[in-house]
MIDOSE-1310 file (N, C-alpha, C; in nm, 2 decimals, decimal comma, always signed):
residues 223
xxxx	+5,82/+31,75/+30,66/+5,73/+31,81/+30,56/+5,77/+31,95/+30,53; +5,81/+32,02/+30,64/+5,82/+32,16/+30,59/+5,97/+32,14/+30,53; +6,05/+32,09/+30,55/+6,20/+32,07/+30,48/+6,13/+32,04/+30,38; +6,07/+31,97/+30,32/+5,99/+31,90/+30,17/+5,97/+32,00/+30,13
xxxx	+5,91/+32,11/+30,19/+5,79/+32,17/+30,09/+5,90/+32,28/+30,05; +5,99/+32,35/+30,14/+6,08/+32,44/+30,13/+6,17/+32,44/+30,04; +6,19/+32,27/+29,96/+6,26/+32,24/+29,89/+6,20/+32,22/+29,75; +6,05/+32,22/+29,79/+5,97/+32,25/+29,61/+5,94/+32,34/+29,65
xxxx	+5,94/+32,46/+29,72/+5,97/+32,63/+29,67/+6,03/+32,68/+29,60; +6,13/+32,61/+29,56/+6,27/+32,64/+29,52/+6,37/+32,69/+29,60; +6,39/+32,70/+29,73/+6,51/+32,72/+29,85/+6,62/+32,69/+29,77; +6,72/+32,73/+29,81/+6,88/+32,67/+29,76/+6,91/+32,60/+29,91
xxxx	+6,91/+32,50/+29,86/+7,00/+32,39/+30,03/+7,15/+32,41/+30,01; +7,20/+32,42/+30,16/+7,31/+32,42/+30,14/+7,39/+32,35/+30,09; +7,48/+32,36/+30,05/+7,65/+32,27/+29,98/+7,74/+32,24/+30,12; +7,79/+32,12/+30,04/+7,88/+32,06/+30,13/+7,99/+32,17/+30,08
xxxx	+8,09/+32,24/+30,19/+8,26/+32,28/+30,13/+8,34/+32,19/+30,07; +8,41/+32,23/+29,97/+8,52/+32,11/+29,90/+8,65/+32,14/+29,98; +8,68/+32,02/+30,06/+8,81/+32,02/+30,13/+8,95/+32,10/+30,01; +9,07/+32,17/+30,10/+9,18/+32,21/+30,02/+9,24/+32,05/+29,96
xxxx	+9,35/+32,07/+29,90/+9,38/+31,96/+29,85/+9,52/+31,91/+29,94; +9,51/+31,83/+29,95/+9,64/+31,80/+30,05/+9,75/+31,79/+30,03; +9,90/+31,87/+30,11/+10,04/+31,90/+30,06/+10,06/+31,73/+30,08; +10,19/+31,75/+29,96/+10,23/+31,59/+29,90/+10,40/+31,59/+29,97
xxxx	+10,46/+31,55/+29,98/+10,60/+31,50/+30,05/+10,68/+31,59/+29,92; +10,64/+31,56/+29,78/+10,71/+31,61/+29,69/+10,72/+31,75/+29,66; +10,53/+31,81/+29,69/+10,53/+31,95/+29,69/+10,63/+32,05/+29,79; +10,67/+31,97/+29,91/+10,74/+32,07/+30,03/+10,87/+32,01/+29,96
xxxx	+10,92/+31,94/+29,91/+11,05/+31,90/+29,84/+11,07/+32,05/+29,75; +10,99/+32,04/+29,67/+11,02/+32,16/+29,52/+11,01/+32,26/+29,57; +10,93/+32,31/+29,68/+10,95/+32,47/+29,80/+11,09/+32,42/+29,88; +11,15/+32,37/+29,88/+11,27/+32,38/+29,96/+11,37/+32,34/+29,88
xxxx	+11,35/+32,30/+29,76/+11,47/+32,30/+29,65/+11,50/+32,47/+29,59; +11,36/+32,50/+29,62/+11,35/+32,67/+29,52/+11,40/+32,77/+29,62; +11,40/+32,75/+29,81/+11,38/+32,81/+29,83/+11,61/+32,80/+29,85; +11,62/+32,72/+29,87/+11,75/+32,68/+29,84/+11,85/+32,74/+29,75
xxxx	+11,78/+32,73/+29,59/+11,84/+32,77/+29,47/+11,84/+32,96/+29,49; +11,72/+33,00/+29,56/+11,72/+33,15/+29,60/+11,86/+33,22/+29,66; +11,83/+33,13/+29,77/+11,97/+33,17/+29,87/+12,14/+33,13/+29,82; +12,15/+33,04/+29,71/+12,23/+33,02/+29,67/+12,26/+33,16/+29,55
xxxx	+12,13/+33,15/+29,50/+12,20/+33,26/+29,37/+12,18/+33,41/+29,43; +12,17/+33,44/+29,58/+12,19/+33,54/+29,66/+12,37/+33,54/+29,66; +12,39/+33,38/+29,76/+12,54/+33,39/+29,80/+12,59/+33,42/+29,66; +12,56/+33,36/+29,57/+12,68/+33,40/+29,45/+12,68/+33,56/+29,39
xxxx	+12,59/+33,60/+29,39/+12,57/+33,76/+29,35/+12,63/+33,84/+29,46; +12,64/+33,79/+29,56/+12,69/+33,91/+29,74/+12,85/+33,89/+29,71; +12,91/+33,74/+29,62/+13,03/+33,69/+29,63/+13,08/+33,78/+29,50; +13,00/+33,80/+29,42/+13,04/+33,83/+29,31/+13,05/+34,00/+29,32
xxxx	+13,01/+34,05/+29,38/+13,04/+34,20/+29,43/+13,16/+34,21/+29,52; +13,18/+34,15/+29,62/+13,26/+34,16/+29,71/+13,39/+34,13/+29,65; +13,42/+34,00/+29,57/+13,51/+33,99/+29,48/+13,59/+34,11/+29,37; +13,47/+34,16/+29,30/+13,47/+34,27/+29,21/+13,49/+34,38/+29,30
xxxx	+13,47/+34,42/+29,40/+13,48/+34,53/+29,53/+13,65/+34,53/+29,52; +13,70/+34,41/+29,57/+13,84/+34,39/+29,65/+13,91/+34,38/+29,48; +13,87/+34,33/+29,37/+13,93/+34,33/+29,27/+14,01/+34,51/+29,24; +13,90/+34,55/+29,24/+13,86/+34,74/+29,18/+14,01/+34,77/+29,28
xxxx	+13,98/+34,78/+29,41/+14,06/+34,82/+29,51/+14,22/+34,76/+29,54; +14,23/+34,63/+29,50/+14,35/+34,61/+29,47/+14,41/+34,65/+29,39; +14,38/+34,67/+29,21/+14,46/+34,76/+29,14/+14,45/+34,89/+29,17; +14,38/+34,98/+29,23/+14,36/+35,07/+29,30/+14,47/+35,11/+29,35
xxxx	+14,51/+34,99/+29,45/+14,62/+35,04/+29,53/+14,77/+34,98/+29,40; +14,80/+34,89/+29,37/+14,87/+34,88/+29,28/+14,90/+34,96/+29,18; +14,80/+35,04/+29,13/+14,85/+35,18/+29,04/+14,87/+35,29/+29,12; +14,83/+35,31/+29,26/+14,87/+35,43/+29,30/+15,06/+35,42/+29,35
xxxx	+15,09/+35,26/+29,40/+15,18/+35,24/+29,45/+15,30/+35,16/+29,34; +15,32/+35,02/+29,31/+15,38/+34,96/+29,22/+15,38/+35,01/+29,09; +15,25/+35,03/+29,06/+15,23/+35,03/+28,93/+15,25/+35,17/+28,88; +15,28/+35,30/+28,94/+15,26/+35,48/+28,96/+15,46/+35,46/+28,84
xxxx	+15,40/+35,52/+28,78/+15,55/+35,55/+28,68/+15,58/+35,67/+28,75; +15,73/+35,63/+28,78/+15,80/+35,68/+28,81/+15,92/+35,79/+28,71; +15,92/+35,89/+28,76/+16,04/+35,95/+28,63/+16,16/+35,88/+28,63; +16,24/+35,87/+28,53/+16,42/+35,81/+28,53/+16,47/+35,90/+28,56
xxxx	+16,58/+35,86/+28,57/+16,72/+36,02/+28,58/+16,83/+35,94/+28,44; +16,89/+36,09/+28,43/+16,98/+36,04/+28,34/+17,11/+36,11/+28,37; +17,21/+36,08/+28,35/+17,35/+36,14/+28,37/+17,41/+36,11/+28,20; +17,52/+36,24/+28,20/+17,57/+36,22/+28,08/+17,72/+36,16/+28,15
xxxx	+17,72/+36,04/+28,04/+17,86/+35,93/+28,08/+18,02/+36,01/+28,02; +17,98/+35,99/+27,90/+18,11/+36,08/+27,79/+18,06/+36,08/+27,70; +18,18/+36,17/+27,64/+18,14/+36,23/+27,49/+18,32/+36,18/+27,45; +18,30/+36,17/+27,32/+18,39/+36,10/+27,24/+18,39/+36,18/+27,10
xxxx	+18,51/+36,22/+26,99/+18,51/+36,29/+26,89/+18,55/+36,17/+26,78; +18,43/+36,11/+26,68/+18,44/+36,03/+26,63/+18,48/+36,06/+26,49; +18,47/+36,16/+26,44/+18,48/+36,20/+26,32/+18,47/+36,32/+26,26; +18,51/+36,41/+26,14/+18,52/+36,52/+26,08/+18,48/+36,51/+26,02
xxxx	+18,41/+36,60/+25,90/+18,33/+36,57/+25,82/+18,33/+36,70/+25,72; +18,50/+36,75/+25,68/+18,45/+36,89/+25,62/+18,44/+36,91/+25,48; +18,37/+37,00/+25,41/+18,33/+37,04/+25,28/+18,37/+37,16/+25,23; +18,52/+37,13/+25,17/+18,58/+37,23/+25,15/+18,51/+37,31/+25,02
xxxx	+18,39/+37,27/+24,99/+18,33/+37,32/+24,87/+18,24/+37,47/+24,94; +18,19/+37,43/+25,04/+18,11/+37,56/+25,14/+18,19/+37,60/+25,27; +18,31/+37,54/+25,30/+18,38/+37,61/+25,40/+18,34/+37,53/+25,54; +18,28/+37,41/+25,54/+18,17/+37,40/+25,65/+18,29/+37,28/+25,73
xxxx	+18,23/+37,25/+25,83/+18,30/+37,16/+25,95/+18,22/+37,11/+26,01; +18,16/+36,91/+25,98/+18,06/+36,87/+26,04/+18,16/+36,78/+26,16; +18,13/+36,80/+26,25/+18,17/+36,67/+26,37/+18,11/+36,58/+26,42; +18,13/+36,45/+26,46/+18,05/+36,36/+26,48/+18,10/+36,33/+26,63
xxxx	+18,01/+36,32/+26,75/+18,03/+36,29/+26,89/+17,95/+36,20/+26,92; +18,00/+36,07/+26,97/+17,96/+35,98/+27,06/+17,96/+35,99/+27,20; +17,77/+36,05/+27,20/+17,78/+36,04/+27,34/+17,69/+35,92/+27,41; +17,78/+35,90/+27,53/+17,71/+35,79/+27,62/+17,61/+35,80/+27,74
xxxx	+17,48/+35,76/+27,76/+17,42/+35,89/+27,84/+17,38/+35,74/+27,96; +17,39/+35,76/+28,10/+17,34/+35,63/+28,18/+17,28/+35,64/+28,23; +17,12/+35,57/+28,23/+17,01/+35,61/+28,27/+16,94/+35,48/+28,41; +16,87/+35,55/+28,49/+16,82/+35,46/+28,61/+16,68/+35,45/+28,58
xxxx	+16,66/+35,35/+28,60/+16,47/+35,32/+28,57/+16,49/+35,27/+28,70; +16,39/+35,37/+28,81/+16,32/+35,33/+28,90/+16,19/+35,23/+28,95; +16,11/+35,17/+28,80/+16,01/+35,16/+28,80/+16,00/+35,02/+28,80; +15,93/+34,94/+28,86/+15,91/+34,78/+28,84/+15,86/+34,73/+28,69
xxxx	+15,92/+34,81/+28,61/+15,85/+34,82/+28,47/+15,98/+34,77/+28,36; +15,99/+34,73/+28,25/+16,14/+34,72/+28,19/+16,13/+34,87/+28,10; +16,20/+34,90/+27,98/+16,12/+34,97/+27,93/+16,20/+34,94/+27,76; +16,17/+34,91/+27,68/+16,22/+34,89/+27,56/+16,18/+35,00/+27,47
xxxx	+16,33/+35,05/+27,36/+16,30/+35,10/+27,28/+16,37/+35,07/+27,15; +16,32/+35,08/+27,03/+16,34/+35,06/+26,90/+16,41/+35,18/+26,82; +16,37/+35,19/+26,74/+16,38/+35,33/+26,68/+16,32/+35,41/+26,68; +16,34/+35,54/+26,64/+16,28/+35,67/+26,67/+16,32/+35,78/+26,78
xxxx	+16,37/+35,73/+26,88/+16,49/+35,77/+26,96/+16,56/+35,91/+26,87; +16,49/+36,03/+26,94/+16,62/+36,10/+26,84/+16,68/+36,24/+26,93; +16,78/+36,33/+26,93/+16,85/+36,43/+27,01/+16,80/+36,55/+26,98; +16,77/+36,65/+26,99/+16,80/+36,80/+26,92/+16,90/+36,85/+26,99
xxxx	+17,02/+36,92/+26,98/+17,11/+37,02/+27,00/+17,10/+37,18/+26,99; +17,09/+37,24/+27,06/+17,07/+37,41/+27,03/+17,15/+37,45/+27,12; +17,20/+37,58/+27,08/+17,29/+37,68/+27,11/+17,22/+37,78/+27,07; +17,24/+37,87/+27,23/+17,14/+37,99/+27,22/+17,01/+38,05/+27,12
xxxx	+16,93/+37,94/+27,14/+16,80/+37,90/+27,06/+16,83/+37,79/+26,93; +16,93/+37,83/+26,88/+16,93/+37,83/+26,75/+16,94/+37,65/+26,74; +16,94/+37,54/+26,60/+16,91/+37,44/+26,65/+17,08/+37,40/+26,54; +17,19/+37,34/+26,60/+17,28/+37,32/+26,55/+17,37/+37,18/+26,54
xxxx	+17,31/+37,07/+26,61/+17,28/+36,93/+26,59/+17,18/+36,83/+26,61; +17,18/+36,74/+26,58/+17,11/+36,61/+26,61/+17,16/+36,48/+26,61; +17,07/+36,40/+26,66/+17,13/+36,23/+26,68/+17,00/+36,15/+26,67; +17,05/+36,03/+26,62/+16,98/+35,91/+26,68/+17,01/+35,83/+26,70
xxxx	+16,93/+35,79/+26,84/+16,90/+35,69/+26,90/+16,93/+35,55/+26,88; +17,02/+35,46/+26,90/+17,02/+35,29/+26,91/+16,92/+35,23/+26,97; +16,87/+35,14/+26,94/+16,77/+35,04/+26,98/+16,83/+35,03/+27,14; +16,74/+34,99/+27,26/+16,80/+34,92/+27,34/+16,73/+34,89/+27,47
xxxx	+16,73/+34,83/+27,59/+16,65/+34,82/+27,71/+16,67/+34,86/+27,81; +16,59/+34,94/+27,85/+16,66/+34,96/+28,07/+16,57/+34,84/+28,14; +16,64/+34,76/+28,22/+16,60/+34,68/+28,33/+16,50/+34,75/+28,44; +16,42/+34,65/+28,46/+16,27/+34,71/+28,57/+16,42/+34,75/+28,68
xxxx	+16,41/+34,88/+28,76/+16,50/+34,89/+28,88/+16,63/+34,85/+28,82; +16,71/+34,90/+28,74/+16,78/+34,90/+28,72/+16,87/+35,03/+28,64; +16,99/+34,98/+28,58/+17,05/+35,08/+28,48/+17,07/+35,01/+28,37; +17,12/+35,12/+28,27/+17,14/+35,09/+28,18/+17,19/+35,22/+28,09
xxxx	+17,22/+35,22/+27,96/+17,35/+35,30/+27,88/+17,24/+35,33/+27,76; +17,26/+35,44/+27,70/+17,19/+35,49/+27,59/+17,28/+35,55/+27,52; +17,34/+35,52/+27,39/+17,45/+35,60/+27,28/+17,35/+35,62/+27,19; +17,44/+35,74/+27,16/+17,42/+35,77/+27,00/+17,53/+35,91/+26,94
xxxx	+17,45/+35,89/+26,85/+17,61/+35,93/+26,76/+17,54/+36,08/+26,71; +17,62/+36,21/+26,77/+17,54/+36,34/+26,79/+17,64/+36,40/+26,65; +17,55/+36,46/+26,54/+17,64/+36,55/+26,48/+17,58/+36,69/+26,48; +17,74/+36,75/+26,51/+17,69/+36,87/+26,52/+17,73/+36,97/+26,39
xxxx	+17,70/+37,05/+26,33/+17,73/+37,11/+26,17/+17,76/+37,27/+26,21; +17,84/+37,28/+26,19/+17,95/+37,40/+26,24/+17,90/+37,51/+26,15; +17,81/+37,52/+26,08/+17,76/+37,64/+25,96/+17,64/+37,66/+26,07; +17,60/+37,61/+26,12/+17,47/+37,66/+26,19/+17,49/+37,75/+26,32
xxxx	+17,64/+37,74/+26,34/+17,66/+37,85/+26,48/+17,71/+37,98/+26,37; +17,73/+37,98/+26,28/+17,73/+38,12/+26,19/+17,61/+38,26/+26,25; +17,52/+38,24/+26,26/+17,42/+38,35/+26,32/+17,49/+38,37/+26,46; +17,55/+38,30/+26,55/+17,59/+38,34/+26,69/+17,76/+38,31/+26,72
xxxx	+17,82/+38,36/+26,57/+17,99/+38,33/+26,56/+18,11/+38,44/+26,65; +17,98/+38,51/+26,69/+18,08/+38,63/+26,76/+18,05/+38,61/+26,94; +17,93/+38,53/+26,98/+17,90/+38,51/+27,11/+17,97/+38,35/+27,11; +17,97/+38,29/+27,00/+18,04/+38,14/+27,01/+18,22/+38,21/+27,01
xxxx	+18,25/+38,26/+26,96/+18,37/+38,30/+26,99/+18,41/+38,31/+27,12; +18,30/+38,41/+27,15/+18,32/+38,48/+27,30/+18,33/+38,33/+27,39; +18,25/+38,25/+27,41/+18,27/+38,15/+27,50/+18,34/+38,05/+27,47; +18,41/+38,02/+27,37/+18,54/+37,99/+27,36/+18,71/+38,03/+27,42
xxxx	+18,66/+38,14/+27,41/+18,73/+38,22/+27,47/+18,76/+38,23/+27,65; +18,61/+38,26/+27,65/+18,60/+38,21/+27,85/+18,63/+38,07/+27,83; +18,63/+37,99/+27,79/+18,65/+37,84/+27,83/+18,55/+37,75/+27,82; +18,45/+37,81/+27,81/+18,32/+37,72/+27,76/+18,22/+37,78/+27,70
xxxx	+18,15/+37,66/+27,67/+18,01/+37,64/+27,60/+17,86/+37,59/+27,59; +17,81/+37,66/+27,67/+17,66/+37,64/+27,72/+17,57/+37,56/+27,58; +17,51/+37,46/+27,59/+17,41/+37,39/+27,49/+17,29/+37,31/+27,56; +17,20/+37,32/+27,51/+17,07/+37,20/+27,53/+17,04/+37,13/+27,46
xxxx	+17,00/+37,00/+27,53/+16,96/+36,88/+27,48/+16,81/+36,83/+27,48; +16,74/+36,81/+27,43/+16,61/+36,72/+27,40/+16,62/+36,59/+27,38; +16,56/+36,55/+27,42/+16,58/+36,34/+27,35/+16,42/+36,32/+27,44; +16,36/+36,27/+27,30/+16,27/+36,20/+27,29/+16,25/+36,04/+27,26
xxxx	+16,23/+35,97/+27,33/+16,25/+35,80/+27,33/+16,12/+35,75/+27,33; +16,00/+35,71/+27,21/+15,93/+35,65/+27,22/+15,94/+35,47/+27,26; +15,87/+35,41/+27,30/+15,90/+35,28/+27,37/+15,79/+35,22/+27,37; +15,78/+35,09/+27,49/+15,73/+35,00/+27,55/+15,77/+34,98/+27,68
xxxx	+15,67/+34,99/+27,76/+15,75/+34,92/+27,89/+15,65/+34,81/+27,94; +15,67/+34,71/+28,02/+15,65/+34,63/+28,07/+15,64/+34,60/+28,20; +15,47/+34,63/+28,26/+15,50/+34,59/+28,39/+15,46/+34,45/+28,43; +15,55/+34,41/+28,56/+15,53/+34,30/+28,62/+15,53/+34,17/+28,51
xxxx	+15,59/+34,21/+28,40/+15,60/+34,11/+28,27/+15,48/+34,10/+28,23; +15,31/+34,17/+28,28/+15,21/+34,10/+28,17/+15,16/+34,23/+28,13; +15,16/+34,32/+28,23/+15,10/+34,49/+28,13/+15,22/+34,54/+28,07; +15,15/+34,56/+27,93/+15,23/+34,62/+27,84/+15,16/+34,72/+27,76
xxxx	+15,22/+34,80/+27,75/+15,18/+34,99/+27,75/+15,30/+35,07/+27,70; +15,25/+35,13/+27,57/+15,33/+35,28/+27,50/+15,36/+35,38/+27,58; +15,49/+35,40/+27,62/+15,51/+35,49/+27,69/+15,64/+35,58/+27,62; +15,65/+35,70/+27,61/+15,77/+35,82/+27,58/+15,86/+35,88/+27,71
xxxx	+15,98/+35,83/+27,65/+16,06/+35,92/+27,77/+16,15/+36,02/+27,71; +16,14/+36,13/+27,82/+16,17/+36,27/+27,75/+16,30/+36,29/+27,83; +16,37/+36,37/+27,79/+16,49/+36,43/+27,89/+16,54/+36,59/+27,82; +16,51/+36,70/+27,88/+16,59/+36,82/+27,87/+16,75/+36,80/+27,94
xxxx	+16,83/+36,85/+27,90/+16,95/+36,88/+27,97/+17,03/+37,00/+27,93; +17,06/+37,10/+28,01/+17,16/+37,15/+28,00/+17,29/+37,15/+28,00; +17,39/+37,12/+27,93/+17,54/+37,10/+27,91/+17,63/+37,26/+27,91; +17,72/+37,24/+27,97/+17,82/+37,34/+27,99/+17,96/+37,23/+27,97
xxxx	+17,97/+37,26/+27,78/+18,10/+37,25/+27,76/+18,26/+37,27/+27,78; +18,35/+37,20/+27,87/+18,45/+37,28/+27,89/+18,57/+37,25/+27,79; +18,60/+37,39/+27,71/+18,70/+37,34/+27,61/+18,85/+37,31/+27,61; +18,88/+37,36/+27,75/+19,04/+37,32/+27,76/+19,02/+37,13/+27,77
xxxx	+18,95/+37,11/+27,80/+18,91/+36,92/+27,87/+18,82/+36,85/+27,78; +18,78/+36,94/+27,68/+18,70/+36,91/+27,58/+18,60/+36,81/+27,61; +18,54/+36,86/+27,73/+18,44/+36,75/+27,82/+18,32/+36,78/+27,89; +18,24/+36,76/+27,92/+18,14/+36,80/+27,99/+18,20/+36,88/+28,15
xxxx	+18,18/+37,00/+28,14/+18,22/+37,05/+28,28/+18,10/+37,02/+28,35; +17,95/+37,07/+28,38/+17,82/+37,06/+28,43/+17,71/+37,03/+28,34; +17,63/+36,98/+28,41/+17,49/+36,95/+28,38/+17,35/+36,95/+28,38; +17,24/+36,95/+28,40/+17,12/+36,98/+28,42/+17,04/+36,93/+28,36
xxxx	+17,00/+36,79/+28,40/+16,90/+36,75/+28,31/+16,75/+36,73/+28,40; +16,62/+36,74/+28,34/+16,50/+36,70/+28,37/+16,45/+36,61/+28,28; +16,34/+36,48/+28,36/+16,35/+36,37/+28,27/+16,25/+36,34/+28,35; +16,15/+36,31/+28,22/+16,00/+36,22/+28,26/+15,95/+36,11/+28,17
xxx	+15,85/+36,06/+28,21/+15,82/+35,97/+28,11/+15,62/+35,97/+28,10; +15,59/+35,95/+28,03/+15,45/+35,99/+27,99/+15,39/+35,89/+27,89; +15,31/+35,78/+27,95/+15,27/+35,67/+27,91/+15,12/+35,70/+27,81
């Protein structure tokens, strides 16, 4: 009776709890498929660093070692007198000299050049021939030959006719050389990259032998 009456008082009676819903065979499948696909696209992101890590660091070492350009050397081979060229209209005397210059590429690189290859000549500042360059290749680690046909114009030693005398006289003749060689080189046959090769040289003409007595050349290359 008193449960009765408590319940036309208006009481609130208690509720039954609603059970959770119960895990299904398929639900723990889709949490262990997800948790799977997690750890997978973990391993491939840790692989994909590590990869890119040893990538960075192998060329790394490859450009500090194989791949590091190396300077060439050059030696002057001969000189040869191919031709005269005078203008008896201004008094002048152009000569024409084939010289042969043989150069060593140190570098695992080939290096090709086209045209543009060209000499400057000066005597005691002043600028009194030039040349160009023949197309041609040096071998990765190897040698190879560079001609070209130098003229030099006998009206331009006029400003220094009394000091060019003089060292005719001693037996020789002091000159420098420039050569500028723009290119290609080729490493390992698949990089390929613009590179210029430079060479200064000092010459000391000897005129009884009409030949190169000494030399002095410095020579880089600058990609």
């Amino acid at each position: 009776m008193a449960s009765t009456a408590a319940a036309g008082n208006g009481s609130i009676l208690p509720t039954t709890a609603t059970a959770p819903p119960l895990r299904t065979h398929k639900d723990a499948d889709l949490e262990t498929t997800a948790r799977r696909r997690r750890r997978l696209c973990c391993c491939l992101l840790v692989t994909l660093v590590v990869l890119l890590l040893v990538l960075a660091i192998t060329l790394l070492v490859l450009f500090l070692t194989v791949l590091r350009v190396r300077d060439p050397t050059t030696h002057l081979v001969s000189t040869r007198l191919i031709g005269l060229s005078p203008r008896l209209s201004s008094l002048q005397l152009n000569a024409t000299l084939l010289i042969t210059v043989a150069v060593h590429n140190p570098n695992p690189a080939s290096f090709t050049y086209a045209t543009g290859g060209h000499t400057d000549l000066t005597y005691r500042g002043a600028h009194v021939g030039d040349a160009d360059i023949d197309p041609g290749r040096i071998p990765s680690r190897g040698d190879g030959n560079v001609t070209m046909a130098l003229t030099l114009q006998a009206d331009r030693f006029a400003g220094d006719l009394t000091q060019l005398v003089g060292d005719v006289m001693a037996g020789s003749v002091a000159l420098d050389a420039s050569t500028r060689i723009p290119g290609r080189v080729a490493i390992l046959g698949v990089f390929k990259r613009h590179a210029v090769a430079y060479s200064d040289c000092h010459l000391v003409l000897g005129v009884t032998e009409m030949g190169v007595r000494s030399q002095q050349c410095s020579d880089r290359t600058k990609l």
